[in-house]
Structures are given as C-alpha cells and as structure tokens.
C-alpha positions in Angstrom: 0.0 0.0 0.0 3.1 2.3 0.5 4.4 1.5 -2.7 0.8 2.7 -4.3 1.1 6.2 -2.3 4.5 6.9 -3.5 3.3 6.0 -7.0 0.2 8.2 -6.8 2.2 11.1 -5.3 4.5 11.2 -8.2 2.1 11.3 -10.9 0.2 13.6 -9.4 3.0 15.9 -8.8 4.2 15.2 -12.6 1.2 16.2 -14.2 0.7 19.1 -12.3 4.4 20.0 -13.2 3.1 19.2 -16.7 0.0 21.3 -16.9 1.8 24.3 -15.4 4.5 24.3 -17.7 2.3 24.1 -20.5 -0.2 26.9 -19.8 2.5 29.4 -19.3 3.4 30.9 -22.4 6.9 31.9 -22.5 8.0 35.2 -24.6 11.7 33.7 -24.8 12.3 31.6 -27.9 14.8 29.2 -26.1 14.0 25.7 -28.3 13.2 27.2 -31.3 9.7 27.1 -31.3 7.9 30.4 -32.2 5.2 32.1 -30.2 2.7 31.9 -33.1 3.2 28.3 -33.5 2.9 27.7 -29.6 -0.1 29.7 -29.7 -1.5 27.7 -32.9 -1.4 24.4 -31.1 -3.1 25.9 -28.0 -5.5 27.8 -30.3 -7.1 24.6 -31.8 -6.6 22.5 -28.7 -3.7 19.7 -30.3 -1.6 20.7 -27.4 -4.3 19.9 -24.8 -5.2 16.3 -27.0 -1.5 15.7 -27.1 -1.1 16.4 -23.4 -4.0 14.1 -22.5 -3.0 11.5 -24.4 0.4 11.1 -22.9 -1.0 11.1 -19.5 -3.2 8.4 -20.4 -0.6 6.5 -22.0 1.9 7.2 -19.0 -1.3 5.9 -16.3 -2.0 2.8 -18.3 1.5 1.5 -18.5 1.4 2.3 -14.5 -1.7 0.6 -14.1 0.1 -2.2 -15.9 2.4 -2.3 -13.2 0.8 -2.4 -10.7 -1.0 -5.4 -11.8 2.2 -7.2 -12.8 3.6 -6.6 -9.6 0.7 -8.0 -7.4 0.6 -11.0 -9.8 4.5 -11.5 -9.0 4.4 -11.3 -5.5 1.3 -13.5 -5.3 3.0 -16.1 -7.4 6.3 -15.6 -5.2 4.2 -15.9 -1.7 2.8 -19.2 -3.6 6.1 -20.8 -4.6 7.7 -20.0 -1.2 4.9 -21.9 0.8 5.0 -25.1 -1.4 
C-alpha cells in the first residue's frame, strides 16, 4: 500500500508539473519554437489532446504495473509456501 502512495504522489505531482509548464506561455524563444506556432497548437486545442494523451498512455503503463507486480508477489508468496 506504500508503494501505491508513493506511485500516486509522483504522478500527481508530474502532471501538475506538466500542466503548469504548458499553460505558461513563455515570450523567450529558447528551443526554437515560435510564439505563433505555440499559440497555434493551444488555439485549436492539439496541445491539450497531445497532453492528455500522454498522461493516459503514461497511467496505463502504470496501471500495468501495478498489476504485474501484485501477480509476482502472489506467485512468489505461492512458490515459497509449497
């Protein structure tokens, strides 16, 4: 159950890091994007769909996981009593 904490803790922190940092709109030109193509892709929403679909990508390989790793320790509590 600690393990599941920490887990949630750090995503939640992450995409809160990750939604900050993508609603500010920076007027320095540091990775070569321009400001009208940033504000293009938050215009007609791509950066939001792009955005959501990492996080769900990132939460299902989580998930994923976190179900392998209750199946492993059940099959290791099973081997170890036998």
């Amino acid at each position: 159950m600690n393990k599941l904490k920490t887990i949630a803790l750090t995503i939640t922190l992450g995409v809160q890091t990750f939604l900050i940092a993508g609603s500010s709109v920076s007027q320095n030109n540091e990775n070569g994007v321009s400001e009208s193509a940033k504000e293009m892709l938050r215009g007609n929403a791509k950066f939001n769909v792009v955005a959501s679909v990492l996080v769900l990508i990132f939460l299902g390989i989580v998930v994923y996981l976190l179900r392998l790793d209750r199946k492993m320790s059940k099959l290791e509590k099973q081997f170890k009593n036998k």
